[in-house]
VMD Tcl script that draws the C-alpha trace (Angstrom):
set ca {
  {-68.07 -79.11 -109.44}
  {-70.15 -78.09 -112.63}
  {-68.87 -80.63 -114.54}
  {-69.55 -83.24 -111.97}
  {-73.07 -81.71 -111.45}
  {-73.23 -82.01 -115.58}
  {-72.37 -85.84 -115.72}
  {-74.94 -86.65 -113.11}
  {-77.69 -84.98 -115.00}
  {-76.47 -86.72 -117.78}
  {-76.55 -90.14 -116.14}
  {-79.92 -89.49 -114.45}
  {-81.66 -88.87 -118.65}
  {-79.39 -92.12 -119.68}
  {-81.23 -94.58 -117.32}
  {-84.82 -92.60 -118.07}
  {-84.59 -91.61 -114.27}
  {-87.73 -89.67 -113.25}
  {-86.80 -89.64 -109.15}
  {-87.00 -86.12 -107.92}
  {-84.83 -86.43 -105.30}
  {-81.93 -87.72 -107.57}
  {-82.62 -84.22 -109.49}
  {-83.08 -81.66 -106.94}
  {-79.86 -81.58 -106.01}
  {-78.76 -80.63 -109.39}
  {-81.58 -78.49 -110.47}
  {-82.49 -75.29 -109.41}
  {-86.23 -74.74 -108.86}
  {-86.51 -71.86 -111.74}
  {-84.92 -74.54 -114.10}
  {-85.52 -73.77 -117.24}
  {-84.39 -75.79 -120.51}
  {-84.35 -74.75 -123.82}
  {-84.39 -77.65 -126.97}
  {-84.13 -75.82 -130.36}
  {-85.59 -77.35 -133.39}
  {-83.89 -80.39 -135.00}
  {-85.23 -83.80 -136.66}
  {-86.68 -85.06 -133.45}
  {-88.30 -81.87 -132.23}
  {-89.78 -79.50 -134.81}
  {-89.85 -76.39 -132.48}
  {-89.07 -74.68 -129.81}
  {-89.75 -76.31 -126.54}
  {-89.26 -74.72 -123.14}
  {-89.27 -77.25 -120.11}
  {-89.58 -76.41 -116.24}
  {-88.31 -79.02 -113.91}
  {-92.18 -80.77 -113.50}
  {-92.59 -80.50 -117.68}
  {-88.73 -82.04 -117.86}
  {-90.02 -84.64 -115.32}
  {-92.37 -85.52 -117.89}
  {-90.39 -85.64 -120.34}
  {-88.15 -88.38 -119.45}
  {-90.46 -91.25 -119.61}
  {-91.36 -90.34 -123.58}
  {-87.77 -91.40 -124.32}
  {-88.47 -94.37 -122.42}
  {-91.22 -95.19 -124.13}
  {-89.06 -94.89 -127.37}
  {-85.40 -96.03 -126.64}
  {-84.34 -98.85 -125.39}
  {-80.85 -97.49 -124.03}
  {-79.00 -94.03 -124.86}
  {-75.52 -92.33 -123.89}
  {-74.21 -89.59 -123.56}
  {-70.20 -89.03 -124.78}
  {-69.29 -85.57 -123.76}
  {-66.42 -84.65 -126.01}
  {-65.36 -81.23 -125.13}
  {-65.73 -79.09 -122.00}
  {-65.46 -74.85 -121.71}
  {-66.12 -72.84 -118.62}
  {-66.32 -69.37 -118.36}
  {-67.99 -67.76 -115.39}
  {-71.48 -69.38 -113.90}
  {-71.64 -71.23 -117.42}
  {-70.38 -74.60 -119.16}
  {-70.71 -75.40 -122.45}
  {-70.38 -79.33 -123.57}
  {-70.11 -80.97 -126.68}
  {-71.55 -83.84 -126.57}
  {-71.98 -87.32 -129.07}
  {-75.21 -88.95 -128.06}
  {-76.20 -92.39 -129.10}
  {-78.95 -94.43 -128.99}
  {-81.01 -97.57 -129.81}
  {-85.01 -97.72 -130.22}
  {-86.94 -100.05 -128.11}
  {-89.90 -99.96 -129.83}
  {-91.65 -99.30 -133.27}
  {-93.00 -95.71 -133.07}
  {-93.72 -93.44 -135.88}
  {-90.07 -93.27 -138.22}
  {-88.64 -95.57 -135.90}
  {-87.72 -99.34 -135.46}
  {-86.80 -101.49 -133.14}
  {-83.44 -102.39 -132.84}
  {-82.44 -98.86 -134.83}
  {-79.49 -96.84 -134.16}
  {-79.67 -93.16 -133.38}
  {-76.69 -90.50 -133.43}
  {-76.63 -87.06 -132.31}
  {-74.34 -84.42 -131.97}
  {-75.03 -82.14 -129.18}
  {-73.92 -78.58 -127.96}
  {-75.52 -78.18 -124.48}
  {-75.15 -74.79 -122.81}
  {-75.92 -75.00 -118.46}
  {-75.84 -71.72 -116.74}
  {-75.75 -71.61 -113.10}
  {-77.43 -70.00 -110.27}
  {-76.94 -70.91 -106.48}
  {-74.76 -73.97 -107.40}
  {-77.54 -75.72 -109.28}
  {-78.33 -75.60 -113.31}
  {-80.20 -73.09 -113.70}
  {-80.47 -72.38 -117.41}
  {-80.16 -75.44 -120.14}
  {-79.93 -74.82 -124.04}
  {-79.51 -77.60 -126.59}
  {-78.51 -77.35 -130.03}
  {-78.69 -80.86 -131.40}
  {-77.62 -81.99 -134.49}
  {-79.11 -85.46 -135.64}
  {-77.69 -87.54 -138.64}
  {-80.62 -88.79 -140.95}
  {-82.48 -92.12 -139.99}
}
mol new
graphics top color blue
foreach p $ca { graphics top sphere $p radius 0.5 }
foreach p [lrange $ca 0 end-1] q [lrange $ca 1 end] { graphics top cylinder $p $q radius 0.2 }
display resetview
């Protein structure tokens, strides 16, 4: 059930969806993700669900398409931990980036759960140079 819960979410941010209702059954309302510093983001950033609602369409705005491989899977208790290859391609020329670029990312994504819904998000991502 996590797992399943996990691909969704990861489906939803691959097609830049921004519908609440396709969310709310995944999130819980005291959602709360973590993104630690990498290439893309240089600090800290804390998201509620409206803040990760408006999130989503910056990605947009960059990428033209993105996946998300997840590699390996651990459970243990109300928590799973993925591993996860990301790719992308850039849609437009913003900042660093050109169109028609391609993006790679590895990602260790932490979900903790709380009433069946993710609850708690951390990601450690790991860009290669571009």
């Amino acid at each position: 059930m996590k797992l399943e819960m996990v691909k969704r979410f990861f489906e939803l941010n691959e097609t830049f969806s921004i519908s609440e209702p396709d969310f709310k059954p995944l999130l819980h309302p005291e959602i709360e993700q973590t993104e630690f510093p990498n290439f893309i983001t240089p600090g800290v950033v804390v998201s509620d669900f409206e803040v990760l609602m408006q999130r989503i369409p910056n990605g947009k705005k960059l990428l033209k398409e993105q996946k998300y491989d997840i590699q390996r899977v651990y459970e243990a208790g109300e928590t799973l931990i993925t591993e996860v290859i990301w790719t992308a391609e850039v849609g437009a020329d913003v900042g660093v980036f050109k169109t028609g670029q391609r993006l790679k990312a590895y990602f260790c994504c932490l979900f903790d759960f709380k009433d069946g819904k993710i609850y708690r998000q951390r990601n450690y991502d790991c860009f290669e140079r571009f």
